[in-house]
N, C-alpha and C positions, 0 to 999 in steps of 0.2 A: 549665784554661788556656783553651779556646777560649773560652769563655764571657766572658772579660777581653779577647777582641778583636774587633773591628769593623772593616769595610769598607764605605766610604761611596764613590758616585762624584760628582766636585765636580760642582756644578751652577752654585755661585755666585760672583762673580767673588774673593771674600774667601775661599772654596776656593781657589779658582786660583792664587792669591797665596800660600797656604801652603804648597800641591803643588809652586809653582815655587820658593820661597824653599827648603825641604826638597832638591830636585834641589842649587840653588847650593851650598847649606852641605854637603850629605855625602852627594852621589853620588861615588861615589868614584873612577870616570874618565873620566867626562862631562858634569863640571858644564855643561851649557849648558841651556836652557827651550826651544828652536829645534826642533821638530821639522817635517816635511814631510808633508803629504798628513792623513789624518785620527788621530783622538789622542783616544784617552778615559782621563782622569784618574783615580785611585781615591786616596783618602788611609786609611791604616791607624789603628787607635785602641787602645790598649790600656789597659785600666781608665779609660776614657771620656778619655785623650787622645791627640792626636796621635803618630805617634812613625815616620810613614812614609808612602812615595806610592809606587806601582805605576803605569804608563802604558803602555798599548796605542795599536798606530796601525801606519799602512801600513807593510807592507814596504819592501825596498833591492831592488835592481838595483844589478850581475847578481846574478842568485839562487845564493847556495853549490849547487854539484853536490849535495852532504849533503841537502841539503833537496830537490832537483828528484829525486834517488833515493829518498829518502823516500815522496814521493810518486806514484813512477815514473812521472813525464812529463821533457819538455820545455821548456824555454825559454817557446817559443811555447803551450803548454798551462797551462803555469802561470801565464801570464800572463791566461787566462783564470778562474780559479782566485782572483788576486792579491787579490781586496778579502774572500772567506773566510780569508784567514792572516792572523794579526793577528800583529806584532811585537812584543817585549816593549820600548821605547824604555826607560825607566826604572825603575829599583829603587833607594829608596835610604831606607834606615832610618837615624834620631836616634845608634840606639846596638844592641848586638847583647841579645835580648831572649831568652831558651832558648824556639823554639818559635814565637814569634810571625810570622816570616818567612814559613815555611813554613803555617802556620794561615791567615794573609790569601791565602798563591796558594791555598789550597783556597779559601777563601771566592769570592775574584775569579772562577777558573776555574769556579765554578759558576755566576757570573751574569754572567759575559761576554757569553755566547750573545744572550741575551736582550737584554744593555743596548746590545751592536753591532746589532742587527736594531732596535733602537727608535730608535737615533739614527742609520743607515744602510743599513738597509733590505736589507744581505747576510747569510746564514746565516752565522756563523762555526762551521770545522771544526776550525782548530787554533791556538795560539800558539806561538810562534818565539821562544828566547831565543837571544844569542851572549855568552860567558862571555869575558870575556879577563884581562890583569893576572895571570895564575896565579895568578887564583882555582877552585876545585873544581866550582861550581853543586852544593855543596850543599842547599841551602835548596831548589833545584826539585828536587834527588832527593829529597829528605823529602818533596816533594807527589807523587811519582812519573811525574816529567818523566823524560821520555827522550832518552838521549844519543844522537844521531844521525852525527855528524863533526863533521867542523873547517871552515872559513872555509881557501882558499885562503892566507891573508896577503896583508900590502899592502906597497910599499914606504914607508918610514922617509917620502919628502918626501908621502904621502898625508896629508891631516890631516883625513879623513872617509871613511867608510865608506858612509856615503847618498848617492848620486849623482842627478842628474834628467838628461834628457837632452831635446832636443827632437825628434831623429829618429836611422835608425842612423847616418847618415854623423857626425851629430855625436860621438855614443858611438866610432867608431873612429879617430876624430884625437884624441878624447879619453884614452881606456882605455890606461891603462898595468898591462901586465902583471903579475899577484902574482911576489912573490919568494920566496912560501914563511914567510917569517919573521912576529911578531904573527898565527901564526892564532890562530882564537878558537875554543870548544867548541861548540855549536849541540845545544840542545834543544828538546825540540816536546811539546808536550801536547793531546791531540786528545781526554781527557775531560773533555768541555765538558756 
């Protein structure tokens, strides 16, 4: 089976277009292309075609407690940290494949390291998924990602999870409190 899959990272804007159009058609609760801050593409291929995209790129703020315990810091420490954790932004496959899901994050996760140090110049230590939809994250326990917590939740009138801010005072007329409700699962893989 693994041998029937490939992982390429887009280079070229005609990647681009396929990574993005694959996200629109069947991500399945993010159709959006819009991400923030840096972002590296990988498209999946099985028996030499397309059939899937995987996308890393910066973190969110605030950072889930799950993941600041994780790595027992702080706020303010992890924020120095922030451009080694890469976030998993997208997954989103053609169709369910037995095997192939979980075979490209092995592949990915082995040449992350490398492809974020070439195109950004930071050691990457870990990647960061969050699960929601009551789905399982299957697919990253077959690569043996690890379940770390949950996402606080947001309330219902949130309709994004990535926030920017320009300083704190902006962040606290902003920041409305989680209600608990939509948390998400949060796994992290630090065999890079």
């Amino acid at each position: 089976m693994k041998e029937n899959v490939g992982v390429k990272m887009v280079e070229t804007e005609e990647e681009k277009k396929v990574a993005n159009d694959l996200v629109l058609q069947y991500h399945s609760y993010v159709p959006s292309i819009k991400t923030v801050g840096r972002t590296i593409k990988y498209l999946i291929s099985f028996e030499n075609n397309v059939v899937g995209t995987f996308w890393i790129g910066s973190g969110f703020k605030p950072t889930p407690k799950a993941i600041l315990n994780y790595f027992n810091v702080g706020q303010k420490d992890f924020d120095k940290m922030f451009n080694k954790v890469a976030d998993n932004k997208r997954f989103a496959m053609k169709q369910s494949i037995k095997n192939v899901g979980s075979s490209a994050l092995k592949m990915i996760r082995k040449r992350a390291k490398e492809d974020w140090k070439n195109k950004y110049g930071d050691d990457l230590i870990a990647i960061i998924t969050t699960i929601g939809s009551g789905k399982s994250g299957s697919v990253y326990m077959a690569d043996n990602w690890q379940f770390i917590g949950e996402t606080a939740g947001l309330p219902k009138n949130r309709t994004s999870v990535s926030m920017k801010w320009n300083d704190t005072t902006e962040i606290k007329k902003r920041y409305v409190k989680p209600d608990g409700k939509d948390k998400k699962k949060i796994f992290i893989t630090n065999k890079l």
